[in-house]
C-alpha positions as CSV (number, residue, x, y, z in Angstrom):
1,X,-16.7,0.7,-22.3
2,X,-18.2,-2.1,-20.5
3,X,-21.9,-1.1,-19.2
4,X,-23.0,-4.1,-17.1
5,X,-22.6,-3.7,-12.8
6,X,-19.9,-4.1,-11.5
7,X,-20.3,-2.5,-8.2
8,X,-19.9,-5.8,-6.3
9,X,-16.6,-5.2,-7.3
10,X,-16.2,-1.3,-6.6
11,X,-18.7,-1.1,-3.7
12,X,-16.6,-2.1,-0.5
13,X,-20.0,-2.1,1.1
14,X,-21.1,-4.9,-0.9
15,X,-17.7,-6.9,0.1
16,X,-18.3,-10.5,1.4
17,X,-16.5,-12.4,4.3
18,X,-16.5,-16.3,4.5
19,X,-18.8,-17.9,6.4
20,X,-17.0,-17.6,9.5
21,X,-16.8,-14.1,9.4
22,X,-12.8,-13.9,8.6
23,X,-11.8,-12.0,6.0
24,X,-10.1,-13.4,2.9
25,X,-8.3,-11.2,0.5
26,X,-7.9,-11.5,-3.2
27,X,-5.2,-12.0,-5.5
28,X,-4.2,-9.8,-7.8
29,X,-4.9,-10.4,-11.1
30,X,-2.1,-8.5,-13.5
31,X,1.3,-9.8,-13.3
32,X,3.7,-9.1,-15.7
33,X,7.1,-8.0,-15.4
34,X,9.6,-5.1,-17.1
35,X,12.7,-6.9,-18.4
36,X,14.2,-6.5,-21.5
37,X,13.5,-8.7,-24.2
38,X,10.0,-9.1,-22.9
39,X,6.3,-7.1,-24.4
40,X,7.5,-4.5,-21.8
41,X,10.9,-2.8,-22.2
42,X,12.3,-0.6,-19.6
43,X,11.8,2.4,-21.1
44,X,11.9,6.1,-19.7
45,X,8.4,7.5,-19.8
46,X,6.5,4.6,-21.1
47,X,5.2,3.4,-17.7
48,X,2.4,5.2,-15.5
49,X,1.6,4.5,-11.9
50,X,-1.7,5.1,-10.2
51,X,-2.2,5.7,-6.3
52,X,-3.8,6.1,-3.6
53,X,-1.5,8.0,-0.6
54,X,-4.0,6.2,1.6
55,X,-3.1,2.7,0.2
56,X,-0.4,0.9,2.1
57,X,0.3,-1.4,-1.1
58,X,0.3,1.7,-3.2
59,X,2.5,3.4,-0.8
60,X,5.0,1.0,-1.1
61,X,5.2,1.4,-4.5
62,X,5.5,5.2,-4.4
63,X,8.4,4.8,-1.4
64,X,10.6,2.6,-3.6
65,X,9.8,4.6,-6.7
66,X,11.6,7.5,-4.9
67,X,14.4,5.7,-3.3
68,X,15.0,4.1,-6.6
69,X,15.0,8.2,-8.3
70,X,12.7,6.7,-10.8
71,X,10.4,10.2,-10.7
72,X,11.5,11.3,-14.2
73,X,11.4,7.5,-15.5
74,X,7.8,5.9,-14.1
75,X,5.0,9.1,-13.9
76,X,2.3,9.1,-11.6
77,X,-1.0,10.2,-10.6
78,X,-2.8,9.9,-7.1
79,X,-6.6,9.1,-6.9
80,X,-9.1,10.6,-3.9
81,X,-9.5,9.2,-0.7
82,X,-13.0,8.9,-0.6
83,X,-13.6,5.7,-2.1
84,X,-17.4,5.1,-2.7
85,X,-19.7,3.5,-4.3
86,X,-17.9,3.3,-8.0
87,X,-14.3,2.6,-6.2
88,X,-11.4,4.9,-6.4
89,X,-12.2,8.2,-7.8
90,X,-10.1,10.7,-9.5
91,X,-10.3,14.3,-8.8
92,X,-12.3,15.0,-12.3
93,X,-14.9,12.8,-10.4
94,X,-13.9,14.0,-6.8
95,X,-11.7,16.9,-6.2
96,X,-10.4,15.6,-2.9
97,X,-6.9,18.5,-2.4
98,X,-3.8,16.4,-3.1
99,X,-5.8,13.9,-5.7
100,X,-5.0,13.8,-9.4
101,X,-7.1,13.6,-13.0
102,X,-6.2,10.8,-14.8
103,X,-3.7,12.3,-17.3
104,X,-3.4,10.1,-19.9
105,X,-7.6,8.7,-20.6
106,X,-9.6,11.8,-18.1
107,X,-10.8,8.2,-16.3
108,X,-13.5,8.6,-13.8
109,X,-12.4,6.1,-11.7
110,X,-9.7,3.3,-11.4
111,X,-12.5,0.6,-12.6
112,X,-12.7,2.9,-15.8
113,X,-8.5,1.2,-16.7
114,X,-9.4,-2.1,-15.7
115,X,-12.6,-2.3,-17.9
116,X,-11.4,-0.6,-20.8
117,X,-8.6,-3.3,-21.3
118,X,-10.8,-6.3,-19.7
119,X,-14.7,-5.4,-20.0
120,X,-15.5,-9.1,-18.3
121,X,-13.1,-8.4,-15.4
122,X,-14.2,-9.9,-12.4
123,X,-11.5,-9.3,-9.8
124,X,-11.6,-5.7,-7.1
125,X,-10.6,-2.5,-9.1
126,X,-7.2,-2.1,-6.6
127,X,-4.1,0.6,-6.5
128,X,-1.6,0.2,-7.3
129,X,-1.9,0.2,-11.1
130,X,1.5,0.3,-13.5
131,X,0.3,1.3,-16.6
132,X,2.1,1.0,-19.8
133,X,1.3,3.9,-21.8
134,X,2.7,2.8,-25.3
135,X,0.2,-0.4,-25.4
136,X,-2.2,0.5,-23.3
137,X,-2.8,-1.8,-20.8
138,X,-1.7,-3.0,-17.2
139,X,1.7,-4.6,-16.4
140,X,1.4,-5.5,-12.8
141,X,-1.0,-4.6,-9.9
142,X,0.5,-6.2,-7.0
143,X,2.2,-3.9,-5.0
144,X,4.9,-7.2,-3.9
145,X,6.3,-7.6,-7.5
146,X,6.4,-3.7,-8.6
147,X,8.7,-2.7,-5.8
148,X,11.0,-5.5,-7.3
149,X,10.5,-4.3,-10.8
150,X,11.4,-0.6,-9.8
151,X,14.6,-2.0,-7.6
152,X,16.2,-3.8,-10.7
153,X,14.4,-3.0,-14.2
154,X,15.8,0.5,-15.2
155,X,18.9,0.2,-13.5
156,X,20.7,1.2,-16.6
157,X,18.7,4.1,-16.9
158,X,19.9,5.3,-13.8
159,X,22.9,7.6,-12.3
160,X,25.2,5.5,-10.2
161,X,24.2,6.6,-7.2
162,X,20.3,5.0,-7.4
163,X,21.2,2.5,-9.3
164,X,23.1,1.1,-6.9
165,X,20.4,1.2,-4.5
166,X,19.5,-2.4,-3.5
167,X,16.2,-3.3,-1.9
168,X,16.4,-6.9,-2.2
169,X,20.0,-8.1,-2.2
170,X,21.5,-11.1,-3.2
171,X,22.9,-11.7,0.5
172,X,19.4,-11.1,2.1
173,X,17.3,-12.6,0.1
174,X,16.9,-15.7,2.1
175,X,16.4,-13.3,5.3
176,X,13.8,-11.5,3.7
177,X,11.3,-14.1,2.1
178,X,11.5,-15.3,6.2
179,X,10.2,-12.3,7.3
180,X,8.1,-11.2,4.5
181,X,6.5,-15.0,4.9
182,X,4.6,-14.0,8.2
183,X,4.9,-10.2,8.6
184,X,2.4,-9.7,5.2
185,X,-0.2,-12.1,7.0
186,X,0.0,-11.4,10.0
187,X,0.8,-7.4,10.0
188,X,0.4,-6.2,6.7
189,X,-3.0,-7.9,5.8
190,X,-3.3,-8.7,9.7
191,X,-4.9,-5.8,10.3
192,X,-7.4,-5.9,7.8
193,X,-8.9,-9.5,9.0
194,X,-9.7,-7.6,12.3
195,X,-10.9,-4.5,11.0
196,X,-12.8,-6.1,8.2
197,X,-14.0,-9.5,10.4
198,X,-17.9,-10.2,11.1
199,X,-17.9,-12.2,13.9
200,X,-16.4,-12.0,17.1
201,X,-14.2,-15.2,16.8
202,X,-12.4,-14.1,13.7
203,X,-11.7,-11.0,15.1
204,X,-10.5,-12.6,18.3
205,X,-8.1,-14.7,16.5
206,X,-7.3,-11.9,14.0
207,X,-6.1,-9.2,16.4
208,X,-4.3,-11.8,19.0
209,X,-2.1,-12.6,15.8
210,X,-1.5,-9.3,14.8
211,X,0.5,-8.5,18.3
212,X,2.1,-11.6,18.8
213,X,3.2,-10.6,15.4
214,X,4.4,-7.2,16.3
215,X,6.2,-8.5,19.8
216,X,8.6,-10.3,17.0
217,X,9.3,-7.0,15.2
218,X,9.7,-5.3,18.2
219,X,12.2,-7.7,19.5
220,X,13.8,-7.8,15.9
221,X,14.4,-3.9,16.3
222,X,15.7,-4.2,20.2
223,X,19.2,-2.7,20.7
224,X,18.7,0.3,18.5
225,X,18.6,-1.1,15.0
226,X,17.8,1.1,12.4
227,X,16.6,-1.6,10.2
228,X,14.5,-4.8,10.0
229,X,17.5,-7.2,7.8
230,X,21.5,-6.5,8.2
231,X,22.6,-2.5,8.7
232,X,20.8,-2.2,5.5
233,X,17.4,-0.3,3.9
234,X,15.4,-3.3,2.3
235,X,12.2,-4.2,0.9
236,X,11.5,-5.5,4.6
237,X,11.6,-2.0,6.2
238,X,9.4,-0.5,3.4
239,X,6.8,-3.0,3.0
240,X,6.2,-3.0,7.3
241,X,6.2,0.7,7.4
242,X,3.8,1.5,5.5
243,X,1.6,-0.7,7.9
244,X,2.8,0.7,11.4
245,X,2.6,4.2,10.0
246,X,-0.8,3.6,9.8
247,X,-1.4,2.3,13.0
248,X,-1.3,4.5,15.3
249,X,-3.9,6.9,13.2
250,X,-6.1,4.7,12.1
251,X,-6.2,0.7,12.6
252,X,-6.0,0.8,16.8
253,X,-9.4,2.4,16.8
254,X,-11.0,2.2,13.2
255,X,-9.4,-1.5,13.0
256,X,-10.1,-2.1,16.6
257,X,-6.3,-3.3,17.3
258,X,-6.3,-1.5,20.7
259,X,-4.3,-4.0,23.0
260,X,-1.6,-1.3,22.7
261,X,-0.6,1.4,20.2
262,X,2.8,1.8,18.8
263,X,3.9,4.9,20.6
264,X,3.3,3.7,24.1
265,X,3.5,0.2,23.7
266,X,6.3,-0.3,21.0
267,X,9.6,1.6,21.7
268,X,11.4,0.1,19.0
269,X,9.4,0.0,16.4
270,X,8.3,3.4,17.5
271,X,11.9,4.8,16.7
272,X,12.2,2.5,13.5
273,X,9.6,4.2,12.7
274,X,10.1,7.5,13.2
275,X,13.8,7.2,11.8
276,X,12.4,6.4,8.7
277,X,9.9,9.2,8.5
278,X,11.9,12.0,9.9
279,X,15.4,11.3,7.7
280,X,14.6,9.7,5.0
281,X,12.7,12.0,2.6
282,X,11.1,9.2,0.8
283,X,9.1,7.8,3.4
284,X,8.0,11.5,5.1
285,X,7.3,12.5,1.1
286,X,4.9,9.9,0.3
287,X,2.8,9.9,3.2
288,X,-0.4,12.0,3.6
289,X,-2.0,11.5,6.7
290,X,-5.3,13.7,5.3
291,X,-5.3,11.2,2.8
292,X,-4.8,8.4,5.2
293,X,-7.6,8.7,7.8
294,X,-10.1,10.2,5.5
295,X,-9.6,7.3,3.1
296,X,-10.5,4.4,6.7
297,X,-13.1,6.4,8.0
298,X,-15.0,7.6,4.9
299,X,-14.8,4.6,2.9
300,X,-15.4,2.1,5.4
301,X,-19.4,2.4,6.5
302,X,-19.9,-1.0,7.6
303,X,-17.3,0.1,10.6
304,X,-17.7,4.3,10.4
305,X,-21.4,4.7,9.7
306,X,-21.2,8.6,10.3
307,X,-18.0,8.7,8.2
308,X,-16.4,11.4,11.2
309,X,-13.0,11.4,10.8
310,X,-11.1,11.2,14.7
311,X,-9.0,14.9,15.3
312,X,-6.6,12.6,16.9
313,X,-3.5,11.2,17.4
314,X,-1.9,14.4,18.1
315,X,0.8,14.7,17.1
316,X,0.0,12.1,13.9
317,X,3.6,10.9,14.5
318,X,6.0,11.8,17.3
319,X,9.8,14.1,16.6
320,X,12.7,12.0,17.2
């Protein structure tokens, strides 16, 4: 195990913004795919998923992985909230209720997989993780490409009626790259250049984009549409749920995207939303607001110095 310090890497207090104060993510770094005829098969019970239920990008993975019925195929494990000074921990390292050990290596942390297959990594130690147990190592850890793998790769290992589920379908396709193409910058990751900007102007321009953004959706969704693309569930509803189900709790104050909040401001999206949450298990079943909010306002002490976590919203999300 790698020994040198890495915790410009783990430490999110440590995390740099450009020089304008904007905040710039990073690509990730592992991205492989599971087809067959390729190093990784679609196999039952080779593959291992890490999480955090605070993650969005890890959320999205643990949606689809549920809507796919891929929970006796792809195993997984959740991490702590409280992500400090070494990066994600597991319960073994921090018993947080709902987190996980690592099952498969007793890691202390999520850094502890990345530097045991790459000790000179250099990229942020991120959830989600697919893991391939058989050669030990990490497929893919962009949250973007393993929703696609888990919509198509073990088809064959599935019963009919998940199998046929289809999250990105020939016939939308085109529909969906167009909305994914400025809903991820501007929504998605929007959010986080305002939160995470350090300087007024980037913030400015940050959280002015972010609504503009969201008056699209919410005219999208006008007229009682259940979903985002067609009369269809897609990759489109999942990956923009996972953000606005975390608005309301955390970004409009933590984030500082107060122009208006999603339940007062949003009728549309509000019910999109709430459909979502209320009837569709998989959505309600991977989201843990306890996980959620402690997750923003412990982990973040450039914004939350005191690391109190707000009581509110109550309710955390509306009835129907």
């Amino acid at each position: 195990m790698s020994t040198r310090d890495v915790s410009h890497q783990t430490d999110i207090a440590k995390m740099k913004t450009e020089a304008d104060g904007s905040f710039k993510r990073l690509d990730a770094s592992f991205r492989n795919s599971i087809e067959n005829g390729s190093q990784f098969e679609p196999e039952k019970d080779r593959y291992h998923l890490y999480v955090s239920y605070a993650c969005p990008w890890a959320t999205r993975t643990l949606i689809v992985r549920k809507l796919k019925g891929l929970e006796d195929i792809v195993s997984v494990s959740v991490v702590s909230p409280r992500m400090g000074a070494n990066g994600w921990p597991f319960a073994s390292a921090d018993p947080f209720p709902g987190a996980d050990v690592d099952p498969l290596y007793d890691s202390q942390h999520v850094k502890d997989l990345y530097l045991s297959i790459a000790p000179d990594y250099s990229g942020r130690f991120t959830v989600p993780v697919l893991w391939d147990k058989k050669d030990k190592t990490i497929v893919n850890n962009e949250s973007s490409e393993i929703i696609r793998i888990f919509n198509t790769a073990f088809n064959h290992l599935l019963p009919e009626k998940f199998a046929q589920v289809d999250l990105y379908p020939p016939s939308l396709k085109d529909k969906i790259d167009e909305l994914n193409e400025w809903i991820y910058p501007n929504i998605n990751n929007g959010v986080y250049r305002a939160g995470f900007a350090t300087s007024q102007d980037a913030y400015s321009t940050a959280v002015k984009e972010v609504f503009e953004a969201l008056d699209k959706v919410e005219a999208i969704l006008s007229g009682d549409k259940k979903y985002i693309v067609g009369d269809q569930l897609t990759e489109c509803d999942v990956r923009l749920w996972v953000t606005i189900i975390r608005f309301d709790p955390v970004y409009v104050g933590h984030f500082k995207c107060n122009i208006r909040d999603i339940r007062n401001g949003y009728p549309s999206i509000n019910k999109w939303m709430k459909n979502l949450y209320w009837n569709n298990a998989a959505f309600k079943d991977c989201t843990n607001f306890e996980h959620i909010k402690t997750h923003y306002y412990w982990s973040h002490p450039s914004i939350n110095p005191t690391r109190i976590v707000p009581v509110g919203p109550i309710p955390v999300i509306q009835p129907l």
